[in-house]
C-alpha positions in Angstrom: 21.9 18.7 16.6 24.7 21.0 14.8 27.8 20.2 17.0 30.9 22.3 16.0 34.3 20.0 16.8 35.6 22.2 19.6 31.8 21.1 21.7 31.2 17.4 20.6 31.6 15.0 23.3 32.3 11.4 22.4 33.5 9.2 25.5 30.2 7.2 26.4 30.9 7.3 29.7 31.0 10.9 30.2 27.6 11.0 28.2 25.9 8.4 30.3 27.1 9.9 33.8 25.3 13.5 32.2 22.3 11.3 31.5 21.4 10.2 35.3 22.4 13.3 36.6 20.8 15.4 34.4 17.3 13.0 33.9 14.2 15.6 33.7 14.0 15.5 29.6 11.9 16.1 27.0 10.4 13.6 25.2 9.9 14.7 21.1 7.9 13.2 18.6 5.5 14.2 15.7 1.4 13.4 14.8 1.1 14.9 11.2 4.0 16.3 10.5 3.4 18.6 14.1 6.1 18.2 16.6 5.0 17.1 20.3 6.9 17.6 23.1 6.4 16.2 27.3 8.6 16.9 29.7 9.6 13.6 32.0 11.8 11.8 34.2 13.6 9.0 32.6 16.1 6.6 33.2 19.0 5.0 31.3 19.2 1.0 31.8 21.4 -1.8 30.2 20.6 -5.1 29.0 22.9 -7.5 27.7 25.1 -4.8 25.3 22.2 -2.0 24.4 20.8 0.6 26.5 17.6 2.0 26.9 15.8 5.0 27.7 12.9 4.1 29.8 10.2 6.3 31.4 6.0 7.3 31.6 3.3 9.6 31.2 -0.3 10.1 31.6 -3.0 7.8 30.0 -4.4 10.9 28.6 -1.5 12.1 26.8 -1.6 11.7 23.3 2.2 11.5 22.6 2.5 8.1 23.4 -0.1 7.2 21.0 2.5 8.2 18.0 4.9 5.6 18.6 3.7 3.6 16.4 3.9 5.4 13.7 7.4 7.0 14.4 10.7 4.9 13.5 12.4 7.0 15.8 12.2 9.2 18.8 13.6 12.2 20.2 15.4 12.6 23.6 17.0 15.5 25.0 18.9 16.2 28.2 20.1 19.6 29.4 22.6 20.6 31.7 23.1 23.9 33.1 23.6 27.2 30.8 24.7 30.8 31.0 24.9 34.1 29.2 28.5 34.7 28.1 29.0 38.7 27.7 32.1 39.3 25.2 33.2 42.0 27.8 34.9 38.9 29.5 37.1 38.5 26.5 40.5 40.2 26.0 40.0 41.0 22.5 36.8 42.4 20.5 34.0 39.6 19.8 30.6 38.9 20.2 28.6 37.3 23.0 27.3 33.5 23.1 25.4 30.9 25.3 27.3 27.6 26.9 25.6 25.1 27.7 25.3 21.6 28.1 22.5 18.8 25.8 22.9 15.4 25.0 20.4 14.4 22.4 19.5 10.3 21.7 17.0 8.7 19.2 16.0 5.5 18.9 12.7 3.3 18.7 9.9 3.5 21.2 7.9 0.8 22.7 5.3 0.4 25.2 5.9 -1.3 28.0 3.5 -4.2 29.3 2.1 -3.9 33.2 5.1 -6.0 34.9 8.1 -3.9 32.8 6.4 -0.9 34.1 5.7 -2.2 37.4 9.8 -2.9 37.6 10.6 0.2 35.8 8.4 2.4 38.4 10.2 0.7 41.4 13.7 1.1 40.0 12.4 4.9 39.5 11.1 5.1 43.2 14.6 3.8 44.3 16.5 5.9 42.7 15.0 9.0 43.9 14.0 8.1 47.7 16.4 5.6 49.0 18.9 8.2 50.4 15.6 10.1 52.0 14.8 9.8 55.9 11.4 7.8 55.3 12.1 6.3 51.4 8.6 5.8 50.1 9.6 2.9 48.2 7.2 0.3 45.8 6.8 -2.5 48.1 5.7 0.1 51.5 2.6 1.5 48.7 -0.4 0.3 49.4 -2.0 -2.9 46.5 -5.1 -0.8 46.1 -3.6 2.8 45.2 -0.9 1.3 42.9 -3.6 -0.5 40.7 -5.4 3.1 40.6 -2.2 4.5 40.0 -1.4 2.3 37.2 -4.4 2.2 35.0 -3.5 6.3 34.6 0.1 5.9 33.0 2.0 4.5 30.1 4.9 2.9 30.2 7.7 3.3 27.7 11.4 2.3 26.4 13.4 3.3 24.1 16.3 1.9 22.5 19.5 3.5 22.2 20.6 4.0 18.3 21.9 7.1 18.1 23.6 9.7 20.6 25.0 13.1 19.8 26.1 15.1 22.7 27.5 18.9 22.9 29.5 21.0 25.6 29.6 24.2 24.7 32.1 25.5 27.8 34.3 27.8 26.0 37.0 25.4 24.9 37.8 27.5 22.0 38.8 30.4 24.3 42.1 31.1 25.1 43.2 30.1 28.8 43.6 33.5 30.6 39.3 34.0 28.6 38.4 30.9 30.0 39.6 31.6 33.3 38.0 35.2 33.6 34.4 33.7 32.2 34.3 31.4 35.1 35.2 34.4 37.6 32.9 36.8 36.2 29.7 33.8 36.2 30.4 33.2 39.7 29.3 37.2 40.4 26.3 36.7 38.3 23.8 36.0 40.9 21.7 33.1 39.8 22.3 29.6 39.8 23.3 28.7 36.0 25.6 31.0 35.9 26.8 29.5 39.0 26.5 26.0 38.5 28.0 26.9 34.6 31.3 28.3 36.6 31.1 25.4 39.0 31.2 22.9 35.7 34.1 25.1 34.1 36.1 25.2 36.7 36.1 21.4 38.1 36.9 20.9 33.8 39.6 23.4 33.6 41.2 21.6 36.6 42.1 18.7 35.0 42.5 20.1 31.2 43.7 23.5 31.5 
């Protein structure tokens, strides 16, 4: 991913804290040269000193087939992003995009029944333990998580290689910045909003 210096994030905790909040990613890989691409929840884990990137997909999927034949993998997370009209700028310029994408590559794997077995529970906890009625691994039935099973793949993938952009109008000039997060907040839609949101909570500790 092109990264110019004023967007390139480098702390590793700040990149890992955008990773679980951000988690719905696509999953890239290629079969002859043709890229393939899936969509799909995933999780970042630590063992020992590496991380992981683990998640699943359908038995009928091909993309997990290509694996094997790829030394690495392609992982990308994306935070919110806006349209940024130059009419927000004080001085003549052209428009641009911020955004938010962390990208990681590293080898695949498939996972054998009991690491997705684990993997799928840690998933389930994750997402319902806050709920009301948390459907949870051990309250799902034996019978419909063997039928269940036999219709995913398991995967992880090792952490080599992480490059991770901002693009939140850090090369603007303060009074700029400040008038791009005004004028996002009257866009009416929820990037924009969510894009003023992030700008503002950043500006508040660096601006």
């Amino acid at each position: 991913m092109y990264i110019p210096k004023h967007f390139k994030v480098s702390d590793a905790e700040e990149i890992r804290e955008f990773v679980q909040q951000n988690s719905f990613a696509t999953l890239v890989t290629t079969k002859k040269g043709k890229p393939i691409a899936t969509h799909l929840p995933m999780q970042l884990i630590k063992e020992n000193n590496d991380y992981y990137i683990t998640g699943h997909m359908a038995y009928g999927n091909p993309q997990w087939r290509t694996f094997v034949d790829s030394e690495d993998v392609l992982v990308m997370f994306q935070g919110p992003h806006a349209y940024i009209s130059s009419s927000w700028y004080e001085q003549e310029n052209v428009p641009t995009w911020n955004y938010q994408a962390v990208h990681i590559y590293g080898p695949a794997r498939i996972l054998e029944v009991e690491e997705l077995k684990q993997d799928l529970a840690q998933l389930l906890q994750q997402y319902e333990k806050h709920r009301e009625n948390p459907v949870l691994w051990d309250k799902l039935s034996p019978s419909l998580l063997e039928k269940e099973l036999k219709g995913i793949v398991g995967f992880k993938i090792k952490v080599r290689e992480v490059q991770a952009a901002y693009k939140l109008s850090q090369n603007r000039n303060e009074r700029d910045y400040l008038n791009i997060t005004e004028q996002l907040k009257k866009e009416g839609n929820p990037d924009s909003k969510q894009m003023a949101e992030l700008m503002q909570q950043r500006s508040n500790t660096q601006l």
